[in-house]
PAKEPA-846837 format. One line per field, with one value per residue: z, y, x of N, C-alpha, C in turn; residue number from 1; residue in three letters. Coordinates in steps of 0.02 Angstrom, whole numbers, plus 32768, in hexadecimal, padded with zeros to 4 digits. Layout:
n.c3: c(Z	...)
n.c2: c(Y	...)
n.c1: c(X	...)
ca.c3: c(Z	...)
ca.c2: c(Y	...)
ca.c1: c(X	...)
c.c3: c(Z	...)
c.c2: c(Y	...)
c.c1: c(X	...)
pos: c(NUM	...)
code: c(ALA	...)
//
This chain:
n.c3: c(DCF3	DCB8	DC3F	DC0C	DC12	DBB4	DB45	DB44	DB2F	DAB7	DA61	DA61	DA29	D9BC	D975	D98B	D928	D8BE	D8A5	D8A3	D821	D7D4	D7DE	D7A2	D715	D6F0	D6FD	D684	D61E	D596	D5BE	D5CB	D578	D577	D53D	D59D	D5CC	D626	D685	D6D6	D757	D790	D81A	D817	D862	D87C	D885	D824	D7C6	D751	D6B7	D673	D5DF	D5CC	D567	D519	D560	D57F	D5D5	D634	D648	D6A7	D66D	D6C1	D753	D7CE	D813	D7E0	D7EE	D7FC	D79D	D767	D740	D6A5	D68E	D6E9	D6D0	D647	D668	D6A8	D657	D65B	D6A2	D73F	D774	D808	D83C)
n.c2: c(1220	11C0	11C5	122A	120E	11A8	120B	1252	11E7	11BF	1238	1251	11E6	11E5	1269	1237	11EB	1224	1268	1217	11EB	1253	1270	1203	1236	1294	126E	1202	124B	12B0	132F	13E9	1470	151A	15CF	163F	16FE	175A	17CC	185B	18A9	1944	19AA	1A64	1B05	1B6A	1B1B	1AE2	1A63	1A06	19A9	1922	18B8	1810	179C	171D	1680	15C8	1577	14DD	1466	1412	1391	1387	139A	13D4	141C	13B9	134E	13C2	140F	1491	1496	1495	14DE	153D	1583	15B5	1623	1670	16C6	1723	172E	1785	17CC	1814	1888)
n.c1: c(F07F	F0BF	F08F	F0E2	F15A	F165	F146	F1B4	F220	F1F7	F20D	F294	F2C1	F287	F2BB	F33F	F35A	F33B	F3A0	F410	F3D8	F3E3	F47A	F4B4	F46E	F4BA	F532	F534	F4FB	F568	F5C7	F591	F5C1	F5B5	F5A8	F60E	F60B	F67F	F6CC	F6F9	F6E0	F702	F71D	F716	F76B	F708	F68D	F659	F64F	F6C1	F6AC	F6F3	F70B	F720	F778	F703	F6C3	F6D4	F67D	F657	F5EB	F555	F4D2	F470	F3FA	F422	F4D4	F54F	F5E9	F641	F606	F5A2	F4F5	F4B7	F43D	F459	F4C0	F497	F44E	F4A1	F4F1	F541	F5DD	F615	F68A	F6F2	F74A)
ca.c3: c(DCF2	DC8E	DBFB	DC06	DC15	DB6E	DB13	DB2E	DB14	DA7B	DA33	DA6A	DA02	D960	D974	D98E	D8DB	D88E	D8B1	D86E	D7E6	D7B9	D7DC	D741	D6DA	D6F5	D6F3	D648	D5CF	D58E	D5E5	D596	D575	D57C	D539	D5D4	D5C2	D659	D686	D705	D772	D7B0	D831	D81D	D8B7	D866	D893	D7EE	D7A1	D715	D6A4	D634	D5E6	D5B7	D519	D523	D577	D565	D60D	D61A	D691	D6AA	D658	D709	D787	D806	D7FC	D7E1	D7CE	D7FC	D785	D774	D71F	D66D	D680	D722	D69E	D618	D697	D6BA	D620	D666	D6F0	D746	D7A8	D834	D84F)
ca.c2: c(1225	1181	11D1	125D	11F1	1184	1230	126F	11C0	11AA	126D	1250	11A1	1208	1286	121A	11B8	1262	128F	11EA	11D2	12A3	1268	11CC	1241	12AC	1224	11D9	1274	12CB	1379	140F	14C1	156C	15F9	1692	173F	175C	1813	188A	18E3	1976	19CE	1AA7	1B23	1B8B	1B0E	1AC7	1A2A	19F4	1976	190A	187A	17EA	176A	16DB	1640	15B0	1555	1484	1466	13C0	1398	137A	13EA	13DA	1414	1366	1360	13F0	1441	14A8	1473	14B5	1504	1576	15AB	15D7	1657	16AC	16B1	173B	1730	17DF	17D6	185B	18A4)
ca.c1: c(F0C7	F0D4	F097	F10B	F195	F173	F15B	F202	F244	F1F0	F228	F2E2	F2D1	F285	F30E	F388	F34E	F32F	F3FB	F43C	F3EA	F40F	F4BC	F4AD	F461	F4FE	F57F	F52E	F50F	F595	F5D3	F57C	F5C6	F596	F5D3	F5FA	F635	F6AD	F6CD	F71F	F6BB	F745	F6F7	F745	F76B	F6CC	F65E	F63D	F666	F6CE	F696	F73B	F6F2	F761	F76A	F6CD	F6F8	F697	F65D	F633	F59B	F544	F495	F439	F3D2	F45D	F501	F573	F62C	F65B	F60E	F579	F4CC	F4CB	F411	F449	F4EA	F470	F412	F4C2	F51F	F591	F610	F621	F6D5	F6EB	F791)
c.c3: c(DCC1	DC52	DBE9	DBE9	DBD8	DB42	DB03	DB18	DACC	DA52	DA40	DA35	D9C1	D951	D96A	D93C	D8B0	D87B	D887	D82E	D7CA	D79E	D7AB	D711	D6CF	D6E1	D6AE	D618	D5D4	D5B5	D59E	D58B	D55E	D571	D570	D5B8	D60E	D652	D6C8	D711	D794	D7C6	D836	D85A	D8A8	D882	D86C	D7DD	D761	D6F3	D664	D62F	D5CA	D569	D53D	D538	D57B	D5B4	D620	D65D	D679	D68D	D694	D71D	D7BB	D7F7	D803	D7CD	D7CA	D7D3	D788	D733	D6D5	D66F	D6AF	D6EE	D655	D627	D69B	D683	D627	D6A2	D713	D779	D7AF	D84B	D898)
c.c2: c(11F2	11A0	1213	1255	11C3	11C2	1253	122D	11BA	11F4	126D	1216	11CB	1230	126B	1202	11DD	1273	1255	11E0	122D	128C	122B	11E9	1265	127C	11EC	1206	128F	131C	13AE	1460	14E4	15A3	164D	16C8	174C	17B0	1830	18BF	1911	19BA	1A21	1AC7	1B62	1B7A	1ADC	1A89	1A28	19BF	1957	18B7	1856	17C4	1741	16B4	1607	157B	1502	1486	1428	13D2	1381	13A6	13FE	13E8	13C1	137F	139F	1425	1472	147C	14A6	14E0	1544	159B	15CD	1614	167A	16A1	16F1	1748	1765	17B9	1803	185C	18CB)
c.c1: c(F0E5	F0C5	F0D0	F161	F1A6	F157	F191	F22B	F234	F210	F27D	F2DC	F2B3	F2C5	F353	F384	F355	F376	F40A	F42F	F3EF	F452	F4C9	F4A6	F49B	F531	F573	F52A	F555	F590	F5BC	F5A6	F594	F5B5	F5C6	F61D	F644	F6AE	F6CD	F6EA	F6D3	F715	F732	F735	F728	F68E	F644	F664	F669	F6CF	F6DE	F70C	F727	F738	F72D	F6F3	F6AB	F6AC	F647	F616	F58E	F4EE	F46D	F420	F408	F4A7	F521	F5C6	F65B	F646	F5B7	F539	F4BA	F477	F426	F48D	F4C8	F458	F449	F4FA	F556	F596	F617	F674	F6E2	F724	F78F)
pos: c(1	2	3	4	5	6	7	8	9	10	11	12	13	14	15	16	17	18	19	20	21	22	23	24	25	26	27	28	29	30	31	32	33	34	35	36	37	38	39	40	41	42	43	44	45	46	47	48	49	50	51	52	53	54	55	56	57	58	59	60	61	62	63	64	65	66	67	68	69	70	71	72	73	74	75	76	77	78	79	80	81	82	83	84	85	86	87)
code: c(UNK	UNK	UNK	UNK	UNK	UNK	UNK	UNK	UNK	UNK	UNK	UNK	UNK	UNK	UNK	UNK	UNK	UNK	UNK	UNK	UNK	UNK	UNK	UNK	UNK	UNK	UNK	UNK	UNK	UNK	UNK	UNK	UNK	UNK	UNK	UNK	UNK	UNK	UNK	UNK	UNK	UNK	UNK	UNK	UNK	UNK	UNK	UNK	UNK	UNK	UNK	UNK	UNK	UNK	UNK	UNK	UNK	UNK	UNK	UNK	UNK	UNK	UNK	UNK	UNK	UNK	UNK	UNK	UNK	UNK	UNK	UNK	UNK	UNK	UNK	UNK	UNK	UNK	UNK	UNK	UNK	UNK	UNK	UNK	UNK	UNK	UNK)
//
């Protein structure tokens, strides 16, 4: 039971180290953009969906694994480089 008890203490104490310093590397580079394509997903009384895409818009994400700051982490914005928005 004793060892059980200094392996969750010790993986809560990596974790915990792993988050802050994420959150340094965040809070010291600069914010990165991304360019998304945004676009209207307008569902018709057919069944079918209508697709309206909008202008580009360009996105600022953080260079960490974790989101930080509200914002998102610029590799998981690379993976979805367009927005779908559902009416």
């Amino acid at each position: 039971m004793r060892l059980v008890k200094r392996i969750l203490l010790t993986l809560a104490l990596a974790l915990a180290a792993f988050y802050a310093a994420d959150y340094l590397v965040a809070r010291k580079q600069p914010l990165g953009s991304v360019n998304v394509q945004p676009y209207y997903a307008i569902p018709q009384k057919d069944g079918k969906t209508e697709f309206m895409m909008l202008d580009p818009e360009v996105d600022s994400c953080v260079s960490s694994v974790l989101p930080h700051l509200g914002l998102p982490p610029c590799w998981y914005l690379n993976r979805r480089k367009q927005k779908r928005i559902d009416m």
